[in-house]
C-alpha positions as CSV (number, residue, x, y, z in Angstrom):
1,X,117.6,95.9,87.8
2,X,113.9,96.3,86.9
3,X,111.4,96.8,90.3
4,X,107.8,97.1,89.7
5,X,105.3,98.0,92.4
6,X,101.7,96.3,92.3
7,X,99.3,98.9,93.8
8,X,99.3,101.5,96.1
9,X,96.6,100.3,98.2
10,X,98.9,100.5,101.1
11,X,100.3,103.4,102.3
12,X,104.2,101.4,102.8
13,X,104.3,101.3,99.0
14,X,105.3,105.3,98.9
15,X,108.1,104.4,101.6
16,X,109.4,101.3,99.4
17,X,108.9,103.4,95.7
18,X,111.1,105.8,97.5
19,X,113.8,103.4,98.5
20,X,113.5,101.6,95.0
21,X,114.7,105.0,93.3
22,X,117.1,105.8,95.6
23,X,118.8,102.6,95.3
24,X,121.9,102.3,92.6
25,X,121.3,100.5,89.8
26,X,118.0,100.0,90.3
27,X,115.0,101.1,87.8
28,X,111.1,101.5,89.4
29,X,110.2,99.8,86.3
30,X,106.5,100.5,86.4
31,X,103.6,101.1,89.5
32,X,100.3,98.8,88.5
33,X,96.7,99.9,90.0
34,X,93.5,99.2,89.4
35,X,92.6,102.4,91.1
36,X,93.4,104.9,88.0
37,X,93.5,108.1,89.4
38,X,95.5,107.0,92.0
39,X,98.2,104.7,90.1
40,X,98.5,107.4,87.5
41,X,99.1,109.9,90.8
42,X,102.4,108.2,91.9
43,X,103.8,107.2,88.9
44,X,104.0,110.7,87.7
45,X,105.4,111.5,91.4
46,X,107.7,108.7,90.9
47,X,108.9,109.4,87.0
48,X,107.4,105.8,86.1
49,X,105.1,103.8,83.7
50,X,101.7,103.5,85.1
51,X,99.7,100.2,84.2
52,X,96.4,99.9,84.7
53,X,96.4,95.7,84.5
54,X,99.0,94.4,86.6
55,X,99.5,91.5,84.1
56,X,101.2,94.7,81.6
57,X,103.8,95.1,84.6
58,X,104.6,92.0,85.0
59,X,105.5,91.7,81.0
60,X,108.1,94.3,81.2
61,X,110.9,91.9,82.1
62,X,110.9,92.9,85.7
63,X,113.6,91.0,88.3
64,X,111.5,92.0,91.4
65,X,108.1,93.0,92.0
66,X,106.5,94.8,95.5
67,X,102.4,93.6,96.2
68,X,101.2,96.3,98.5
69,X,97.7,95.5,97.5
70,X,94.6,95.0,99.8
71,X,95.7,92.0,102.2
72,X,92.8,90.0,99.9
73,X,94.6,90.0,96.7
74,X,97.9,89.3,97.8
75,X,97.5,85.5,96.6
76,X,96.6,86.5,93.6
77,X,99.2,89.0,92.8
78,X,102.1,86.9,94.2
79,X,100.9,83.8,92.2
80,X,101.1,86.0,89.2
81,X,104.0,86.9,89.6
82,X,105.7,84.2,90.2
83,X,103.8,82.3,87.3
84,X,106.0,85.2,85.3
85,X,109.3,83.9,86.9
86,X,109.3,87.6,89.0
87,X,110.9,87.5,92.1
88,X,108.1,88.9,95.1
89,X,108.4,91.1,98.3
90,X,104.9,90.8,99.5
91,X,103.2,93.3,101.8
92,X,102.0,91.8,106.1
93,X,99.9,89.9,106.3
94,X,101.1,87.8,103.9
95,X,97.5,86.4,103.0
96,X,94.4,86.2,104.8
97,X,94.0,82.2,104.5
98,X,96.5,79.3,105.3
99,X,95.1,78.1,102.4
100,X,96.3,80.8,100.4
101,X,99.4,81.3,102.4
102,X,100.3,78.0,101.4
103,X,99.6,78.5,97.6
104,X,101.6,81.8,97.6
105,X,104.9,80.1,98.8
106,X,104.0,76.7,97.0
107,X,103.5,78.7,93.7
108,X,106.9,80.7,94.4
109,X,108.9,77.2,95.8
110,X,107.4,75.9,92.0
111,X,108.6,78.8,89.7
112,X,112.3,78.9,91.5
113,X,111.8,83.1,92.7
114,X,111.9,84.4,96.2
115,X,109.0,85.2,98.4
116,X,109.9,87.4,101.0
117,X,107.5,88.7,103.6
118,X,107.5,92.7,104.6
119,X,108.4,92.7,107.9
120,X,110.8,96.1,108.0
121,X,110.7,95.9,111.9
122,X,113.9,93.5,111.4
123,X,115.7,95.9,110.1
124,X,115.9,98.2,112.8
125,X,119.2,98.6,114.7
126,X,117.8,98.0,118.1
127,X,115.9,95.1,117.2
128,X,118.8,93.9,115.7
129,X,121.3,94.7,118.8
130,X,118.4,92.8,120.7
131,X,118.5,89.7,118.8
132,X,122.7,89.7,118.8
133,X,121.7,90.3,122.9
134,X,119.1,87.0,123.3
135,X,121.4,84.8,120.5
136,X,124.8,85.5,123.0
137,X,123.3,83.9,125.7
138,X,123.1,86.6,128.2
139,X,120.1,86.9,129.0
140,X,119.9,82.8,129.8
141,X,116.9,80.8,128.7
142,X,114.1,83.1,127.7
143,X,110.7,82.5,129.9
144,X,108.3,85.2,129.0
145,X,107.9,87.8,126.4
146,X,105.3,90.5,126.7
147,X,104.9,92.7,123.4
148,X,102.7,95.7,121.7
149,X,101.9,97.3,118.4
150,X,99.1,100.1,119.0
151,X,98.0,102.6,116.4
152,X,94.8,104.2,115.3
153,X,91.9,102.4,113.4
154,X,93.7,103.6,109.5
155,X,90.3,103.3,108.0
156,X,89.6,102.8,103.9
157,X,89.9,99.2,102.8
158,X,91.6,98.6,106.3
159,X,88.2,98.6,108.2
160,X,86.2,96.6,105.3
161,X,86.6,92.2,106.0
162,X,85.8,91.7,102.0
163,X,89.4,93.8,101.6
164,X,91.3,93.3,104.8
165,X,90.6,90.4,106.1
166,X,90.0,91.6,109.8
167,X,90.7,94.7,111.6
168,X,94.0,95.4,114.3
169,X,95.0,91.6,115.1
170,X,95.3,90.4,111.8
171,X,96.9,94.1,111.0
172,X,98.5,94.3,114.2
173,X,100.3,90.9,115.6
174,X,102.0,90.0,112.5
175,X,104.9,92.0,113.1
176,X,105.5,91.2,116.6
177,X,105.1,87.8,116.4
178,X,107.7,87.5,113.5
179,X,110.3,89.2,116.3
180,X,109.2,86.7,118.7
181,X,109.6,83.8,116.5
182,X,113.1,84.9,114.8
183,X,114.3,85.7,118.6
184,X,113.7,82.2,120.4
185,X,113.8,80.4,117.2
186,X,110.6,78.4,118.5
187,X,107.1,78.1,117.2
188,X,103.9,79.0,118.9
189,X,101.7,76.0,119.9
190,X,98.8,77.3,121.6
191,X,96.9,81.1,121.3
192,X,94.1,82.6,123.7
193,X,93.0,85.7,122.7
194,X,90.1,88.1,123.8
195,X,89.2,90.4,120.7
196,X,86.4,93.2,120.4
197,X,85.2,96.7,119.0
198,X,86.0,99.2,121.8
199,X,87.4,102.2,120.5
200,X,86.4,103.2,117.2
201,X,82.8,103.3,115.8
202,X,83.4,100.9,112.7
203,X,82.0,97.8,113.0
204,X,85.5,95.7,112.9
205,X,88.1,94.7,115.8
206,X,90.1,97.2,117.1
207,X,90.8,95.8,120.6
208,X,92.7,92.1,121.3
209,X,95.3,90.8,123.4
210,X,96.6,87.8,122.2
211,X,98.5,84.9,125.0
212,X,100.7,82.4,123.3
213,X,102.6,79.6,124.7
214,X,105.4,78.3,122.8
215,X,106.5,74.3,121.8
216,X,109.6,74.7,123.8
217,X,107.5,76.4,127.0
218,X,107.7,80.2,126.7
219,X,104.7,82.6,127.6
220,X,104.1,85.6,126.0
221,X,101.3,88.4,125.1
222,X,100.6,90.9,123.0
223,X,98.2,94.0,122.6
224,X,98.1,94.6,119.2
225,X,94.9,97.2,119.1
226,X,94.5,100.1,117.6
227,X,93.7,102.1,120.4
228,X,96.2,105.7,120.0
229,X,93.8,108.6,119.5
230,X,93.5,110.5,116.7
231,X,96.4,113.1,117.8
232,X,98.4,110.5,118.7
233,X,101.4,109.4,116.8
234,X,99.9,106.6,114.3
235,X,103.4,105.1,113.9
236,X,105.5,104.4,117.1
237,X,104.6,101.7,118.9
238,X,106.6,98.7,119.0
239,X,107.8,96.9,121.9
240,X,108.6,93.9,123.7
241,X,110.1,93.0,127.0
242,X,111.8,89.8,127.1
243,X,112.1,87.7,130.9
244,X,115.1,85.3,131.0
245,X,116.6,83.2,133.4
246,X,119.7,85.6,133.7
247,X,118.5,89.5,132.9
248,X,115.5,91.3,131.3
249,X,116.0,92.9,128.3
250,X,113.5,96.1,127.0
251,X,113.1,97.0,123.1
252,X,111.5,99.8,121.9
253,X,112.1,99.7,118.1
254,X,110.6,103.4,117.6
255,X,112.5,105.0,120.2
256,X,114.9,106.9,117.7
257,X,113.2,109.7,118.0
258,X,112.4,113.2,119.9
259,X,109.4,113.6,121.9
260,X,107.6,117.4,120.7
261,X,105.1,118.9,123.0
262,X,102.5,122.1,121.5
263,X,99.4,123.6,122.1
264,X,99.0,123.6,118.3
265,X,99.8,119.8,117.6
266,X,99.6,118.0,121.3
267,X,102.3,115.2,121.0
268,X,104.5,114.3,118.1
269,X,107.3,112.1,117.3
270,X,110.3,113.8,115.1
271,X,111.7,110.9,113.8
272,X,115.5,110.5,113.4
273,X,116.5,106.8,113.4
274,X,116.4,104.1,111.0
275,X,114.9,103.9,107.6
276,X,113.4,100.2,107.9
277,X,111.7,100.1,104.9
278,X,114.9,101.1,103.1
279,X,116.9,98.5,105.1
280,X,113.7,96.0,104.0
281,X,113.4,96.8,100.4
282,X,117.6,97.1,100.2
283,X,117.8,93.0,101.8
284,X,115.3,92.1,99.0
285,X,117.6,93.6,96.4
286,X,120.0,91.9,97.1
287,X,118.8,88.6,97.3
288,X,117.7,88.9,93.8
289,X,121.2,90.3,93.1
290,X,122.8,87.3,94.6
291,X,121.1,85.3,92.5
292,X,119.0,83.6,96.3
293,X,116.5,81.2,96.1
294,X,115.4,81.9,99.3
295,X,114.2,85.2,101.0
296,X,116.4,86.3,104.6
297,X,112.2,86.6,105.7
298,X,110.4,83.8,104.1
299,X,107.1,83.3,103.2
300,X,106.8,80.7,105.6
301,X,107.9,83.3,108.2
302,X,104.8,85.5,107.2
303,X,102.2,82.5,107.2
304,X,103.3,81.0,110.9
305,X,102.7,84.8,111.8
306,X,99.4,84.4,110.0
307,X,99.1,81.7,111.6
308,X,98.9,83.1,115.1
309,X,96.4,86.3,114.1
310,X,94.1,83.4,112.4
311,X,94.4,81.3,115.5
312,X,93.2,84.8,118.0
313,X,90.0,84.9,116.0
314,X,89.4,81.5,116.1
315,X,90.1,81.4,120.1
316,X,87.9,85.0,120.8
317,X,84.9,83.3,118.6
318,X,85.4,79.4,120.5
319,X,86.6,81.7,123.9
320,X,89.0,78.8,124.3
321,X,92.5,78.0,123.8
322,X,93.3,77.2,120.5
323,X,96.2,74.6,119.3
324,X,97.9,75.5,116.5
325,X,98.4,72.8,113.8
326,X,95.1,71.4,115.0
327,X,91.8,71.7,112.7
328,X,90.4,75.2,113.8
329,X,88.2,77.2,112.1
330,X,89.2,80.7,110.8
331,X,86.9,81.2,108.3
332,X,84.4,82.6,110.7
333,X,83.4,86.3,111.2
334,X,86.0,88.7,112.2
335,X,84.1,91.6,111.8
């Protein structure tokens, strides 16, 4: 099986080269950048074929193909690809539009290949135990969910609108939202949000805490800013506490780990647990193996999370509640 990689503008594309490689009977067909200097970097790290037009990659007969490009050229790479009957594993968000959201999976739904959505946080084994946990009934009807995903401002292309399309809620709520939505199996209706630059010099959000009602009545928020300071651990924040009617349940998705103390290095994690990526990019393999039309994480499932980060600008900007489904604008400034 041939797997290409379309840029390696994000920094998960290393993690999911690695798993590609390591993966039996699988080839890393080829890594595509326009960046030169830095395609040609990993592909000699990687022992593959380095293409400086994407459209080359796609023409080597690939089965798969990974877009971890700037979060503004995902449409344009996943349309490609599927326009090349190449099945897609597309990097969160999943677009910066609806409007492109819906071309992506329209343009994948039209060509007959997959479109999964990145969202590696579902294959943890805790969140995984959790969702066994809220699908047996124990916990009784959920009520309230309160979640986080807090990191440092990443900088590059991250902090620049033209490339990213925002700053931490657009980079930051995706991923929770997705657990919240694949737990209750409902879809948020309404979003409130307060946004705002508080931490970090650059002129883009790094601040927001999102409050979402569900269509079948449950409240729930989220801080998903990138507040951690710089010595912080940038990766190890994921959580969510979940109220039912018959027990609480806590998750902490990045808690296989040891906590290390220094003068040198103030606090660290040293990482044990799961490999999510691996578990990520090893669930897209074998979808195409199997020959599935449809990813286990849609693209559907990454623009209704889209959804909700478009729908927190819209509501800090109006400082209202916004309805989701209604005609909102989110093609204002989210600088």
């Amino acid at each position: 099986m041939k797997i290409g990689i379309i840029s390696f503008a994000h920094m998960h594309a290393y993690s999911y080269a690695q798993a590609i490689i390591n993966m039996e009977g699988v080839e890393l067909a080829g890594i595509a950048d326009d960046n030169k200097e830095r395609g040609e970097k990993y592909a000699a790290e990687f022992g593959t074929a380095y293409y400086a037009d994407y459209k080359q990659l796609l023409d080597q007969g690939l089965d798969g193909v990974v877009v971890t490009s700037e979060n503004i050229r995902h449409k344009e790479h996943v349309v490609a690809a599927a326009a090349a009957g190449v099945h897609v594993m597309c990097e969160k968000p999943i677009a910066t539009t609806m409007e492109d959201a819906r071309e992506m999976i329209a343009s994948c739904e039209a060509n007959g290949v997959m479109l999964q959505t990145a969202f590696p946080v579902r294959f943890s084994t805790s969140v995984r135990r959790a969702k066994e946990i809220v699908d047996s009934g124990s916990l009784g009807d959920i009520i309230a969910m309160k979640g986080t995903n807090r990191g440092q401002n990443p900088g590059g292309w991250f902090i620049d609108p033209a490339l990213s399309g925002g700053g931490a809620v657009i980079d930051h709520t995706v991923h929770v939202v997705d657990i919240m939505r694949w737990f209750t199996g409902a879809e948020i209706a309404e979003v409130y949000a307060e946004i705002d630059n508080l931490v970090y010099d650059t002129p883009i959000d790094d601040s927001g805490i999102i409050s979402m009602t569900f269509d079948n009545g449950i409240f729930a928020t989220l801080d998903c800013s990138w507040n951690r300071n710089r010595n912080y651990p940038t990766w190890g924040d994921v959580t969510l506490e979940i109220v039912g009617t018959s027990g609480t349940l806590s998750l902490d998705a990045m808690n296989q780990k040891i906590n290390v103390f220094s003068d040198v290095n103030g606090y660290k994690h040293a990482f044990w647990g799961d490999d999510m990526d691996t578990g990520l990019v090893g669930d897209f393999i074998k979808g195409i193996r199997e020959g599935s039309k449809q990813a286990s994480v849609t693209g559907v499932d990454g623009m209704r999370a889209v959804e909700v980060a478009l729908a927190a600008y819209a509501s800090a900007k109006q400082q209202d509640t916004v309805k989701l489904g209604a005609d909102w604008a989110v093609s204002g400034d989210r600088s």
